[in-house]
C-alpha positions as CSV (number, residue, x, y, z in Angstrom):
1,X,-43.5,13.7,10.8
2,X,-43.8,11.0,7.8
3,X,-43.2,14.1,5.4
4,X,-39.7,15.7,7.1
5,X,-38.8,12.2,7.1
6,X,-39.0,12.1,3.8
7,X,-38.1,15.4,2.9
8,X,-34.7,14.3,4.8
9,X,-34.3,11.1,3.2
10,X,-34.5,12.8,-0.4
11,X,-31.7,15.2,0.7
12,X,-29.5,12.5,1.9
13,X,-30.0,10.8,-1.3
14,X,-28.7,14.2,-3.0
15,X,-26.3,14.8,-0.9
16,X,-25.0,10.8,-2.0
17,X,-24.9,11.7,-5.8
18,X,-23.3,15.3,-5.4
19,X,-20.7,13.8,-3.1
20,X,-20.2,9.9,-4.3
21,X,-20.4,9.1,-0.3
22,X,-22.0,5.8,0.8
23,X,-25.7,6.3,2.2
24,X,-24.9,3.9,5.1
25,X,-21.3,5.1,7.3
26,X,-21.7,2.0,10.0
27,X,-20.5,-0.5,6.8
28,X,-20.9,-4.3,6.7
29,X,-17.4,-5.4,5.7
30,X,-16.8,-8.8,7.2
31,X,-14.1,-9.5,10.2
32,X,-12.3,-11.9,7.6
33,X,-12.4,-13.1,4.4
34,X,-12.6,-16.9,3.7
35,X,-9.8,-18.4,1.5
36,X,-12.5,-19.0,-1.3
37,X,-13.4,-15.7,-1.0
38,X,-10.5,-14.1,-0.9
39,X,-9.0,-15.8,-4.1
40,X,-12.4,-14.8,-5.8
41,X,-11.1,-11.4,-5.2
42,X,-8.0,-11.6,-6.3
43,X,-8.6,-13.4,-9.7
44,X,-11.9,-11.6,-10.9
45,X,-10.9,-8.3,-9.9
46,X,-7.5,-8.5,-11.6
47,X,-6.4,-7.0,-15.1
48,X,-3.9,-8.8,-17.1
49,X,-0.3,-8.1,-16.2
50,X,1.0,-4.1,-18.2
51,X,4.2,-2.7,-18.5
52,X,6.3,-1.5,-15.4
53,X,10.2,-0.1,-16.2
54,X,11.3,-1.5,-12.9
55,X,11.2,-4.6,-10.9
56,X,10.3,-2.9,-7.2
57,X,11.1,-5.5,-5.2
58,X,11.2,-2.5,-1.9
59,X,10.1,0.4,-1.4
60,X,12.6,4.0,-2.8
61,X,10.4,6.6,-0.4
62,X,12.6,7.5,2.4
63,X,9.5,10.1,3.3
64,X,6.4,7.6,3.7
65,X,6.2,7.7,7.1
66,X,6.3,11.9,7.0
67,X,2.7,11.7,6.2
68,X,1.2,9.4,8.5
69,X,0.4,12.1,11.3
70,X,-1.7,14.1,9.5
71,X,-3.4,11.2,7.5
72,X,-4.5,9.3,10.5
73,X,-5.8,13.0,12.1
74,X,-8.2,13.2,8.9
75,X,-9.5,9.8,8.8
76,X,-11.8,7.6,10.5
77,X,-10.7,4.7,12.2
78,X,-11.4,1.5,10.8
79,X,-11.6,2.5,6.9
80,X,-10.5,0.4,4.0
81,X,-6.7,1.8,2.7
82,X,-5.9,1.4,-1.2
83,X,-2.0,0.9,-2.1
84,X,0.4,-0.1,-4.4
85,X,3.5,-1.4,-4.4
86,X,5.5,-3.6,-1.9
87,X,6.1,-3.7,1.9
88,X,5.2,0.3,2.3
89,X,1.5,-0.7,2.2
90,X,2.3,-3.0,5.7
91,X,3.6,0.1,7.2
92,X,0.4,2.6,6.1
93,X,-2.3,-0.2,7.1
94,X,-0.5,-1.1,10.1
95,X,-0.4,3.0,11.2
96,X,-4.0,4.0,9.9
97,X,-5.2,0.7,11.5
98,X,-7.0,-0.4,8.3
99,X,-10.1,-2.8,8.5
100,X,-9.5,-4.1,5.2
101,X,-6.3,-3.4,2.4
102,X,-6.2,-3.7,-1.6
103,X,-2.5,-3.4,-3.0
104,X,-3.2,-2.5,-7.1
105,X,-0.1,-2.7,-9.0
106,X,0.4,-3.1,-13.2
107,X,2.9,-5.8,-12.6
108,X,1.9,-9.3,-11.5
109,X,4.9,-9.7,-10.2
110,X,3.9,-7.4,-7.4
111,X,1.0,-9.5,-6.6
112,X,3.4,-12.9,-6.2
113,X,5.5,-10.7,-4.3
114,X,2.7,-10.1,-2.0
115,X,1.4,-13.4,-1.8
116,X,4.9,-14.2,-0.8
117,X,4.5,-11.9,2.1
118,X,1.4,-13.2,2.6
119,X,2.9,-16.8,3.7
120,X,5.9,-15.4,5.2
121,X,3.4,-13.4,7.5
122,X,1.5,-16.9,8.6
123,X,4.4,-18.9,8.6
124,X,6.3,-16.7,10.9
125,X,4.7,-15.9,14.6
126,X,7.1,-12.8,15.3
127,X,9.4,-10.7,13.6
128,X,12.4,-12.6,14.3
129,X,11.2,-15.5,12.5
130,X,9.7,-13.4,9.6
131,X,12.9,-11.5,9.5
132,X,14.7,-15.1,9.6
133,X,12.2,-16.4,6.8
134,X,12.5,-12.9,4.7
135,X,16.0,-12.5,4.5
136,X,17.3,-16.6,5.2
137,X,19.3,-15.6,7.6
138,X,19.6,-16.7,11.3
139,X,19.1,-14.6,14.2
140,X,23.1,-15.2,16.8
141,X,21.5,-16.5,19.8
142,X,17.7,-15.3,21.3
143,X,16.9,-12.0,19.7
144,X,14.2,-10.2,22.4
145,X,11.0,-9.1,20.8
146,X,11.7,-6.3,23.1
147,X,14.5,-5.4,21.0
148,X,13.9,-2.6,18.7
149,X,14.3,-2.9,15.1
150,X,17.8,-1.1,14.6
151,X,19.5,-3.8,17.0
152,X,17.3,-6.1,15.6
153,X,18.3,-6.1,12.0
154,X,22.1,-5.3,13.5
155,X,21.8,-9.1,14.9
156,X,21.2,-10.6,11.4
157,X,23.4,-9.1,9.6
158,X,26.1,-10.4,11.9
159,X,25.5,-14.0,9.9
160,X,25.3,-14.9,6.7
161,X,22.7,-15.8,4.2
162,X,22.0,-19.5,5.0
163,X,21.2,-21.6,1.7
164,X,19.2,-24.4,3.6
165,X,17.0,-22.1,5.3
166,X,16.6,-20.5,2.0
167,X,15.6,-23.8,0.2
168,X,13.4,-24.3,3.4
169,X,11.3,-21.2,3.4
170,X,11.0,-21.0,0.1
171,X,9.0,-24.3,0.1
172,X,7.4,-23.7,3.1
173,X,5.7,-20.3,1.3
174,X,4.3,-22.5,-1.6
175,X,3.6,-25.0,0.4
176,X,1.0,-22.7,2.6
177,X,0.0,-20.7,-0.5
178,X,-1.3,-24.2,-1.8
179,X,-2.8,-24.9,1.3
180,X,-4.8,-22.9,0.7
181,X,-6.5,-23.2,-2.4
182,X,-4.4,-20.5,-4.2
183,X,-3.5,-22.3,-7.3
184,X,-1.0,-20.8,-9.2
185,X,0.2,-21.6,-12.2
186,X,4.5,-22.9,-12.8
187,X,5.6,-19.3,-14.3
188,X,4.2,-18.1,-10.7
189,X,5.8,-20.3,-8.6
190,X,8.8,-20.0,-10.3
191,X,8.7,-16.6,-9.7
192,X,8.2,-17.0,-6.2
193,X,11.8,-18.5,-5.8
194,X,13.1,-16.0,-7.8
195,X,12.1,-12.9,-5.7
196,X,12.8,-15.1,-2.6
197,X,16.2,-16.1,-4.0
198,X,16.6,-11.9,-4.3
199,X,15.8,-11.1,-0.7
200,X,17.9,-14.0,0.0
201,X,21.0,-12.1,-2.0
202,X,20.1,-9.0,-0.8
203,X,19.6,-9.3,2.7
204,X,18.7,-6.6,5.2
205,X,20.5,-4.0,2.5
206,X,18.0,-4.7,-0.6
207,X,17.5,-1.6,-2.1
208,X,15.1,-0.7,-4.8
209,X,17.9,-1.3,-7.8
210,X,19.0,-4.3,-6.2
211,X,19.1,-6.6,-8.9
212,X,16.7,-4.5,-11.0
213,X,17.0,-3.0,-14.0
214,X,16.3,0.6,-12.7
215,X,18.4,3.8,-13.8
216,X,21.1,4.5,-11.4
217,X,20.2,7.2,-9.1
218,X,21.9,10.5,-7.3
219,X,20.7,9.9,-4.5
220,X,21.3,6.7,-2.7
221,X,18.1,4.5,-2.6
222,X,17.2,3.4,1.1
223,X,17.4,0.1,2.1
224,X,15.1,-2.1,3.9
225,X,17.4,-1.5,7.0
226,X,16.7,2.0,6.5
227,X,13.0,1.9,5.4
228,X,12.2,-0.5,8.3
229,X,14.0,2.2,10.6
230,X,12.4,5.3,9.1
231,X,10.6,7.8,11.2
232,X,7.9,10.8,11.0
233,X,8.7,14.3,11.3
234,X,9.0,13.6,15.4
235,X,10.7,10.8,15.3
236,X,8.3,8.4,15.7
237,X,8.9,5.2,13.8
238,X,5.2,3.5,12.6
239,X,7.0,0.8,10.2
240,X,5.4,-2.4,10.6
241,X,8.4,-3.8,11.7
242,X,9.0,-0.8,14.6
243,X,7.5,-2.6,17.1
244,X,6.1,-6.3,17.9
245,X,2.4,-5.0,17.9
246,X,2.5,-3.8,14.5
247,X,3.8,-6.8,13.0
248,X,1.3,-8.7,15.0
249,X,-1.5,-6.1,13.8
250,X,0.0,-6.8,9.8
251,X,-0.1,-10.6,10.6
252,X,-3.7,-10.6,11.5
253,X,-4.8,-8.7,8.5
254,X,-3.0,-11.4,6.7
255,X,-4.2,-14.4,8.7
256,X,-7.9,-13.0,8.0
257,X,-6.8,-12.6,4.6
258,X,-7.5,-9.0,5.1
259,X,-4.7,-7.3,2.3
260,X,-6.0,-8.6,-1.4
261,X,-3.3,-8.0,-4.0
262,X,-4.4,-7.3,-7.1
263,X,-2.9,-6.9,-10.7
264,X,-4.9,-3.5,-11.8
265,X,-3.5,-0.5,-14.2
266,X,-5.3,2.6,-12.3
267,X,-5.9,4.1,-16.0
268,X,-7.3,0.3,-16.6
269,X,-11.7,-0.4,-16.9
270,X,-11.5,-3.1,-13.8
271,X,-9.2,-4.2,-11.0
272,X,-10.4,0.1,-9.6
273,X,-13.7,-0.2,-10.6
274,X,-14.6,-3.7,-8.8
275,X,-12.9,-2.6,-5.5
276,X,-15.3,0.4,-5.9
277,X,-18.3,-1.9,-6.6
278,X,-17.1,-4.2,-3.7
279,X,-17.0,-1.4,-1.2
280,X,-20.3,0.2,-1.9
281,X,-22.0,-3.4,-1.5
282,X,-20.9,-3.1,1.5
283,X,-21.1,0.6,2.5
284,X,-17.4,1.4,3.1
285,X,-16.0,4.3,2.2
286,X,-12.1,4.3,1.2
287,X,-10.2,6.0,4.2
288,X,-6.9,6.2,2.8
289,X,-5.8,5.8,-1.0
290,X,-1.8,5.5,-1.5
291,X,-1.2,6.4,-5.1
292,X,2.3,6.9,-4.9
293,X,3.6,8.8,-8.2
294,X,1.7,6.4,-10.5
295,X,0.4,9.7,-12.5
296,X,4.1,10.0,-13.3
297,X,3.7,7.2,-16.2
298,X,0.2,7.6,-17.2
299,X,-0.5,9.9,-20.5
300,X,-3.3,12.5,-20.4
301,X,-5.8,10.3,-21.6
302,X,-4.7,7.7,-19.0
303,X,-4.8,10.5,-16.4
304,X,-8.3,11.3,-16.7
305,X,-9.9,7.7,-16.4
306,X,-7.6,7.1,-13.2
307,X,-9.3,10.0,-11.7
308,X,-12.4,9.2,-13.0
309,X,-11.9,5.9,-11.4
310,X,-10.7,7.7,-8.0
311,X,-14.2,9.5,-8.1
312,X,-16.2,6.6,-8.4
313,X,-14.8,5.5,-5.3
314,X,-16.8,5.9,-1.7
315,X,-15.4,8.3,-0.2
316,X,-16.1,10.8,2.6
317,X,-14.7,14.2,3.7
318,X,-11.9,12.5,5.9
319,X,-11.0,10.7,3.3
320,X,-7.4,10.9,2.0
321,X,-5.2,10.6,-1.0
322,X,-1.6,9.9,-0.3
323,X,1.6,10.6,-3.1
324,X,4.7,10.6,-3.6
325,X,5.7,13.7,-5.6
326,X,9.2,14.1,-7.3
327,X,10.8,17.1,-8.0
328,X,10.4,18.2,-11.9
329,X,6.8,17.9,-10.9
330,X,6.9,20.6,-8.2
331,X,6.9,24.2,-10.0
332,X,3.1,24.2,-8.6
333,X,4.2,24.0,-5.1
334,X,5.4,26.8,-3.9
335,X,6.1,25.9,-0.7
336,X,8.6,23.4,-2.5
337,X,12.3,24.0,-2.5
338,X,14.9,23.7,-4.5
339,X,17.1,21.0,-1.9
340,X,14.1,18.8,-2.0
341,X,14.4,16.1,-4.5
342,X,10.8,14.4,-4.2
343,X,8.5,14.4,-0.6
344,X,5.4,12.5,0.4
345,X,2.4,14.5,0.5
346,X,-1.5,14.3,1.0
347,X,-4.9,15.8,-0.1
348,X,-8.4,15.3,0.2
349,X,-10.1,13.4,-2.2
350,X,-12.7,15.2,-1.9
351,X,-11.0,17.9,-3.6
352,X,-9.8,15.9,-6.2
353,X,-13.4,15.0,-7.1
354,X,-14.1,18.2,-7.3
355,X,-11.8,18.6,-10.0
356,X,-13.0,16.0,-11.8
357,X,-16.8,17.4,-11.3
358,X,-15.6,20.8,-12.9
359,X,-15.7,19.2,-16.2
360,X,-12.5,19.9,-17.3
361,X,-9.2,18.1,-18.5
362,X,-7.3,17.8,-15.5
363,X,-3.5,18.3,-15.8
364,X,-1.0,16.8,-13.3
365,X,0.5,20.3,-12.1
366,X,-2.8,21.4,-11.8
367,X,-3.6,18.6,-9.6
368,X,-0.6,19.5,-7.5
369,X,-1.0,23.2,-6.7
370,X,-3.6,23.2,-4.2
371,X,-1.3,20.5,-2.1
372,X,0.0,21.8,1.3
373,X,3.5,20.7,2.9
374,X,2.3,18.2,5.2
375,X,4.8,19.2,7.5
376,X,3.3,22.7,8.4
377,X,-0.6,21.9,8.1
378,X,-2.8,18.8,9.9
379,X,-4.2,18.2,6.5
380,X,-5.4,20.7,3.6
């Protein structure tokens, strides 16, 4: 008995290397992070702040919620999700019910903006008073958390933006950020008012080139009205802001201190590798990994650490690798066509890692081909 033990032990220990899975699946991630360690994370796993064309203040993919089905089919419940960018990472933990989030993004102005979120999330106990906190702007008379979110942003867009809220939340978001123990330094802080003062412009119509410097587009970029109001392919509507129990789940991830922002490059040596490190301590694998179209802007040098990266990650079968694919990129596809501008898509990592394991350059087109329109398939 003592030898097929064995003899079973050694095979799941090849069966680890071949595949980069975890040896242990139950995991030992804890229910919540203390604020000491949570700002540990966030300052030792962080790179120094790159180079980002645009400011990104919200989310342009009007198709992030098309691949939700077939993601949450694939994975396990429970698992850690990987994102970057904003508020679209609220709406993908919230859906796949994520134990635990990491938001990677090149600019550190996406991490303040998250923090940001982060206190806006404490400070407000439902989404009328995040909404009201978010966009300084006051709800006319008792708005029902009942209500669903079209009505509900139609209700503060009937008043205007209110500059004494404004000055009010925006104090009350450093105030619980220092609370805290997150020290941050004045160029931060400043920076808080500044993307605070945007949403604050903006209101429920931000868009992603509201006051940004990105290129003006042909096709209209969504705003949050429209991004909070998105749906699947059945009409289903999992943004984080659809209903009062996702906002609630979001909140709690945020209360436990749950989502750790992070300022990584995904071609860079650290901010990947430690969450890597961190969740094989702890014998997690990575259930979902939201890369959006971030192998747009890295070179082919670039491209082949970031997947190298990607395969050092625990991972499993289920696990899943979520883009956002735009359309000069799509000659591989050839389900693609020609009225289709860009779509969200998904693949297995696994797959991906077996890429990587072949040994050979890996070319983004390449990469591509094998993907599947999420639309007509569970998962490929």
């Amino acid at each position: 008995m003592t030898r097929i033990v064995s003899i079973a032990f050694a095979l799941l220990i090849l069966t680890t290397l071949l595949t980069g899975t975890p040896l242990f699946q139950a995991g030992t991630l804890p229910a919540q992070l203390t604020d000491a360690e949570f700002w540990r994370l966030v300052t030792e796993f962080s790179e120094p702040s790159g180079e980002y064309a645009y400011q990104n203040f919200v989310s342009n993919e009007n198709t992030l919620q098309r691949i939700i089905p077939p993601t949450k089919r694939a994975i396990k419940p429970g698992g850690v999700f990987i994102g970057v960018g904003p508020e679209q990472n609220f709406t993908y933990a919230s859906a796949l019910q994520s134990k635990m989030a990491f938001v990677v993004d090149i600019r550190r102005q996406n991490m303040i903006v998250h923090l940001m979120y982060k206190a806006l999330f404490e400070m407000s106990a439902t989404r009328t008073e995040f909404m009201m906190n978010l966009f300084s702007r006051r709800p006319p008379g008792i708005v029902s958390d009942r209500m669903n979110i079209a009505q509900a942003f139609d209700a503060f867009q009937r008043n205007p933006a209110d500059p004494v809220l404004q000055a009010r939340s925006v104090a009350a978001i450093k105030a619980t950020l220092a609370r805290h123990g997150f020290t941050l330094p004045p160029e931060d802080l400043a920076r808080i008012d500044y993307i605070h003062e945007v949403f604050y412009k903006g209101g429920p119509n931000i868009a992603y080139d509201f006051m940004s410097e990105s290129p003006p587009s042909t096709i209209p970029y969504p705003t949050y009205l429209v991004l909070m109001n998105g749906t699947d392919a059945t009409g289903q509507n999992w943004s984080f802001l659809a209903t009062e129990d996702n906002y609630k789940f979001v909140r709690e991830m945020q209360r436990r201190n749950m989502i750790v922002p992070l300022v990584g490059d995904f071609a860079g040596p650290k901010a990947l590798r430690s969450i890597a490190d961190y969740l094989k301590a702890h014998n997690t694998n990575v259930a979902a990994f939201y890369i959006s179209n971030v192998e747009l802007y890295l070179n082919p040098q670039q491209l082949q650490t970031f997947y190298a990266s990607i395969a050092a990650l625990p991972y499993d079968g289920s696990s899943i690798l979520m883009r956002f694919v735009n359309q000069p990129n799509n000659a591989a596809m050839s389900w693609w066509i020609p009225s289709m501008s860009h779509q969200s898509v998904v693949s297995r990592i696994s797959d991906l890692v077996n890429q990587v394991k072949a040994g050979k350059p890996l070319a983004y087109p390449a990469i591509l081909a094998p993907i599947k329109d999420p639309a007509t398939i569970d998962v490929p």
